[in-house]
C-alpha positions as CSV (number, residue, x, y, z in Angstrom):
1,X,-32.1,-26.8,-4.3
2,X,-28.5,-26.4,-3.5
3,X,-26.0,-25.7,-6.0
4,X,-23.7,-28.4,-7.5
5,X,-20.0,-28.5,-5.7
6,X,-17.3,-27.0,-8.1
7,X,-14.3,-29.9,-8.1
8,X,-11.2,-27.9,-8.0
9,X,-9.7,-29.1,-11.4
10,X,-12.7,-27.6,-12.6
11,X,-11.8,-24.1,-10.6
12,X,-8.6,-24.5,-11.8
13,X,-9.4,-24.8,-15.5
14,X,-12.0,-21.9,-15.5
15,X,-9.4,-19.6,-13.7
16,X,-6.7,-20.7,-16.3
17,X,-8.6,-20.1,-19.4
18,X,-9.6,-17.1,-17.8
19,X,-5.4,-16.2,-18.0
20,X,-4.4,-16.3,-14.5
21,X,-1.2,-17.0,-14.0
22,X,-1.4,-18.6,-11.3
23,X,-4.7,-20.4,-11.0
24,X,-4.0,-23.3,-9.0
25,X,-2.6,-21.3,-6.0
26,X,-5.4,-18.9,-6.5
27,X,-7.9,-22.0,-6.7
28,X,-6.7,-22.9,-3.1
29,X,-7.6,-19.8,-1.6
30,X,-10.9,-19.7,-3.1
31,X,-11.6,-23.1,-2.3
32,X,-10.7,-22.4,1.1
33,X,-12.3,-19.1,1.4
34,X,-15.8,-20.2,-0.3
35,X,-18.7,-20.9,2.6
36,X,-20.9,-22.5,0.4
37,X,-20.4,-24.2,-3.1
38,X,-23.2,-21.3,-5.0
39,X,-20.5,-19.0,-2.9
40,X,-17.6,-20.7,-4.6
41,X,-18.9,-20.7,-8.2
42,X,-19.3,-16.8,-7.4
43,X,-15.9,-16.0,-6.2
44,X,-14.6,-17.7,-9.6
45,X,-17.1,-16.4,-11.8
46,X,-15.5,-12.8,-10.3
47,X,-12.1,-13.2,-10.4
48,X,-12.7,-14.7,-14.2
49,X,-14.4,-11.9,-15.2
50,X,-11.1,-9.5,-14.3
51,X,-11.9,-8.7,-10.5
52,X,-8.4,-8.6,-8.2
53,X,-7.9,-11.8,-6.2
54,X,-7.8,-9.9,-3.4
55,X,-11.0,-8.1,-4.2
56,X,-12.5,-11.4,-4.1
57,X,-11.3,-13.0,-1.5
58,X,-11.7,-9.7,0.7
59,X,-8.2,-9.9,1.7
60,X,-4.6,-10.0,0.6
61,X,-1.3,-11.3,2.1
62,X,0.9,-8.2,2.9
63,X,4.5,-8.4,5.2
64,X,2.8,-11.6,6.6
65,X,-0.6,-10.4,7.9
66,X,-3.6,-10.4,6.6
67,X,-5.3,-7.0,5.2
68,X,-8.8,-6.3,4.5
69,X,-9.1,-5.0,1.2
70,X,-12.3,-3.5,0.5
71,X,-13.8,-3.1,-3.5
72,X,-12.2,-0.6,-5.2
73,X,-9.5,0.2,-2.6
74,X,-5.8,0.1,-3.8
75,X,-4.3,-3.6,-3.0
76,X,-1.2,-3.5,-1.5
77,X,1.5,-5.0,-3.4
78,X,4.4,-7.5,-2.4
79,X,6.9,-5.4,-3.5
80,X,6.2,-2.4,-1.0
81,X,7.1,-5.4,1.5
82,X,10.4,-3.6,1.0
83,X,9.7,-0.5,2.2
84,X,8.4,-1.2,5.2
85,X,11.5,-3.5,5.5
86,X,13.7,-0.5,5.2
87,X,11.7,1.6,7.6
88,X,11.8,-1.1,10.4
89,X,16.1,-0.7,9.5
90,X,16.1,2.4,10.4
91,X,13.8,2.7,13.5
92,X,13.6,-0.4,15.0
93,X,16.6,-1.0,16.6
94,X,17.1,2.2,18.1
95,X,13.5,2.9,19.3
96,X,14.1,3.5,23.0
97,X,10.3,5.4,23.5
98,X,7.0,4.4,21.3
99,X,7.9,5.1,17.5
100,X,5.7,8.0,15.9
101,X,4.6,6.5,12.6
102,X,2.7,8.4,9.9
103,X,1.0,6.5,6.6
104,X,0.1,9.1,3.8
105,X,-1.9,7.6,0.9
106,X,-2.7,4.7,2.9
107,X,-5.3,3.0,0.8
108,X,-5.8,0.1,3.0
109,X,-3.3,0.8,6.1
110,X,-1.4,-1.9,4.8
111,X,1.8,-0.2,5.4
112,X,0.8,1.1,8.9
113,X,-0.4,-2.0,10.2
114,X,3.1,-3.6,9.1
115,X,5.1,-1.0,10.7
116,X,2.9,-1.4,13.7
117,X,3.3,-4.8,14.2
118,X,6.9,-5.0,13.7
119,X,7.8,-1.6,15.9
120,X,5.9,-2.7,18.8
121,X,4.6,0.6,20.4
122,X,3.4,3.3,18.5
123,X,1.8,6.2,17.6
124,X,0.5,5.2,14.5
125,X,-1.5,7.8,12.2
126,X,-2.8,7.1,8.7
127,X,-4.3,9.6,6.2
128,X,-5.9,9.5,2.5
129,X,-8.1,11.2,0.2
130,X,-10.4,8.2,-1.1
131,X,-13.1,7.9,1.3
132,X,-13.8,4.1,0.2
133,X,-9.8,3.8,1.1
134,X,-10.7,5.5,4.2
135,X,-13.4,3.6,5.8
136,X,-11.1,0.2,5.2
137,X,-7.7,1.4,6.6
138,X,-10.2,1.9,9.8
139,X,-11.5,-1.2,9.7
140,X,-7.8,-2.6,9.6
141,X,-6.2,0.0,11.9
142,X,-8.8,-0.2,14.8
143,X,-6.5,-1.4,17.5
144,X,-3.7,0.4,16.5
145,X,-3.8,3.9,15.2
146,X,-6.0,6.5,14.0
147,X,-7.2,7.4,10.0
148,X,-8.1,11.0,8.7
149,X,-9.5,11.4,5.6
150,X,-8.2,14.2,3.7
151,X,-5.0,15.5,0.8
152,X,-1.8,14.4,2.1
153,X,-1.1,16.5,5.7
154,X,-4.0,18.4,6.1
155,X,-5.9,16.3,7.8
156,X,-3.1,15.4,10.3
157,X,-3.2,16.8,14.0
158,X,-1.1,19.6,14.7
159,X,0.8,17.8,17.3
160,X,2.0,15.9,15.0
161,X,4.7,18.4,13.9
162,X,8.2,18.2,14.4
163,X,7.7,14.3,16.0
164,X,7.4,11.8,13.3
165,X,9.7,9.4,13.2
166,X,8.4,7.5,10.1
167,X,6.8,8.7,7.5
168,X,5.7,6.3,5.0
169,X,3.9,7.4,1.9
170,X,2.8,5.1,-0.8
171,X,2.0,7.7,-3.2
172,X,0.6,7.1,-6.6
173,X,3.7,7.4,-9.2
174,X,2.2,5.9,-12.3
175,X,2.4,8.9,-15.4
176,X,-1.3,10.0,-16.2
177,X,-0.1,8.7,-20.0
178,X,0.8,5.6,-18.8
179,X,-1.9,4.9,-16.7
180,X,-4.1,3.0,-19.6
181,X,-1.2,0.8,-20.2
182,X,-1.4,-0.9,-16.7
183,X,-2.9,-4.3,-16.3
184,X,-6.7,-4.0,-16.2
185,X,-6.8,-5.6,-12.7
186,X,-6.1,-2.0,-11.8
187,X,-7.2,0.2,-14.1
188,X,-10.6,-0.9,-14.0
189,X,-10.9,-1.8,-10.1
190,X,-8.6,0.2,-8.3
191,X,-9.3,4.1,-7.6
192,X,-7.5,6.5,-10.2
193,X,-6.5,8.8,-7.2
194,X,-4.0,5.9,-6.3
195,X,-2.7,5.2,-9.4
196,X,-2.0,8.2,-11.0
197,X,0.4,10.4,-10.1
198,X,0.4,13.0,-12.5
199,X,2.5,13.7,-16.0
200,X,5.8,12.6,-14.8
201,X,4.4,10.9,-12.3
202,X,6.1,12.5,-9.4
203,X,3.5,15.4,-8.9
204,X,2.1,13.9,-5.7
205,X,5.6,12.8,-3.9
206,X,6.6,16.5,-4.8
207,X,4.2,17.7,-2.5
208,X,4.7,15.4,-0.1
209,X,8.6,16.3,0.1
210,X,8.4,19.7,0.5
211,X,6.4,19.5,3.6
212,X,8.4,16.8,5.2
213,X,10.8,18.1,6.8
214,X,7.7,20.1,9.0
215,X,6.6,16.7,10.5
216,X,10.1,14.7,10.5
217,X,11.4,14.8,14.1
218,X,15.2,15.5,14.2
219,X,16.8,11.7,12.7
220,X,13.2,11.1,11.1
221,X,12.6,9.4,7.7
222,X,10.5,9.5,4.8
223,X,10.2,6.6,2.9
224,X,8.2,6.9,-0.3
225,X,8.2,3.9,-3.1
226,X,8.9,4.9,-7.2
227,X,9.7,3.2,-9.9
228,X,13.8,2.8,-10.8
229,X,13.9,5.5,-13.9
230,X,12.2,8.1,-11.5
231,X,14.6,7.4,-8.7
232,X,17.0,10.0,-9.3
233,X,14.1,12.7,-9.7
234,X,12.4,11.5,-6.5
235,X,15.6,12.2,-4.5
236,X,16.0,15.9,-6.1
237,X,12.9,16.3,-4.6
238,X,13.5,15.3,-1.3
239,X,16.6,17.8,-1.3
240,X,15.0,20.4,-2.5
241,X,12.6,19.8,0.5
242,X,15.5,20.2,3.2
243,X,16.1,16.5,3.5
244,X,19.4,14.2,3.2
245,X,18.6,11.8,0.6
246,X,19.7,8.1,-0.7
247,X,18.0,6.0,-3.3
248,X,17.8,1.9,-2.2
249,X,16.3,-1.1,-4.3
250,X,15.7,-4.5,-4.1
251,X,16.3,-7.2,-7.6
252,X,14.2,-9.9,-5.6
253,X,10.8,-7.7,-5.6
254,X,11.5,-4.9,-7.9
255,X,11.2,-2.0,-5.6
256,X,12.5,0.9,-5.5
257,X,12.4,3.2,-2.7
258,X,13.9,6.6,-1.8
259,X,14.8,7.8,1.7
260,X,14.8,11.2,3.2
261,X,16.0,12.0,6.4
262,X,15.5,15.4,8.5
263,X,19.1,16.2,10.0
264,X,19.6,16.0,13.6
């Protein structure tokens, strides 16, 4: 016997009392994504229960392309849309030769795959720590770079030093403290390894500083995202690492990014 068709006023109304914010956009993409109505009643019963949209759906929305996002692997957010923004800036318009890009913490290859698609060529390498973030970012990054699994630079190839041009790490800046405090979307569904980033937060984008300037190829960047009250800590760090550093932002998505750059 086939299950009964959910009407989507009736999606609508489950998701709503279920506090989303915004349940009839979510509603669409449910709707649209289901395959079957028992697979639509599913999906709703899931994301009422607390699981990420883009859990759900398998998928989220990310500089205009569309990212698998596995269980449990971090889901990129709109506002990192602006680092990748800032990265293309920089590179983009000069790139005479294919751009060497490099995407630590890469939880999905969100951020790679943008910066591939909007540099054209490249050398595209993406690294984490989370297996389960792993086996994704390969999934998303098949045609167009490479994933290691492994803690920041070690799993890099050698020949990667001294050439990157971009360097893009979405490092976990959320104070262990303040960890519990975040919505449960990601407390209870995202890996902790992404979220945390230590007591002040800054432990991991310390580490990835001060090695930096090892892989940057002369005029190279590192671009790293962090919230607005640890800007100003974030950029000590890139100096003490050897790098030239600015802090940029942007009201519209409430980013925050800091930018290093190896002198020429």
């Amino acid at each position: 016997m086939s299950s009964p068709v959910l009407p989507p006023s009736a999606v609508v109304e489950r998701l709503r009392a279920a506090g989303c914010v915004f349940a009839e956009d979510e509603a669409r993409l449910l709707v649209s994504a289901a395959r079957t109505p028992a697979d639509l009643t599913a999906m709703v019963e899931r994301r009422a229960a607390g699981l990420p949209l883009e859990h759900v759906l398998g998928w989220a929305e990310f500089c205009g392309l569309r990212v698998a996002v596995d269980p449990g692997v971090f889901v990129p957010r709109r506002r990192t849309e602006f680092l990748v923004r800032q990265a293309v800036e920089l590179t983009g318009r000069r790139a005479r030769r294919p751009v060497v890009v490099v995407d630590l913490c890469c939880g999905s290859g969100a951020v790679g795959l943008a910066l591939a698609a909007a540099l054209g060529p490249a050398e595209l390498h993406a690294a984490d720590i989370d297996s389960a973030a792993v086996r994704c970012a390969r999934r998303n990054l098949a045609a167009s770079g490479q994933v290691h699994e492994g803690d920041l630079y070690a799993p890099l190839p050698a020949t990667l030093r001294g050439r990157v041009d971009v360097l893009a790490a979405n490092v976990p800046y959320v104070p262990t403290d303040e960890v519990g405090l975040l919505p449960a979307e990601a407390r209870e569904h995202e890996a902790r390894v992404a979220l945390d980033g230590g007591a002040d937060g800054l432990d991991v984008l310390r580490r990835v500083a001060a090695e930096a300037a090892l892989w940057l190829a002369p005029g190279g960047h590192l671009l790293v995202e962090t919230s607005e009250r640890q800007a100003s800590r974030a950029a000590g760090a890139f100096a003490a690492g050897g790098l030239n550093a600015r802090v940029t932002a942007s009201e519209e998505l409430y980013a925050t990014v800091v930018i290093g750059a190896r002198p020429s």
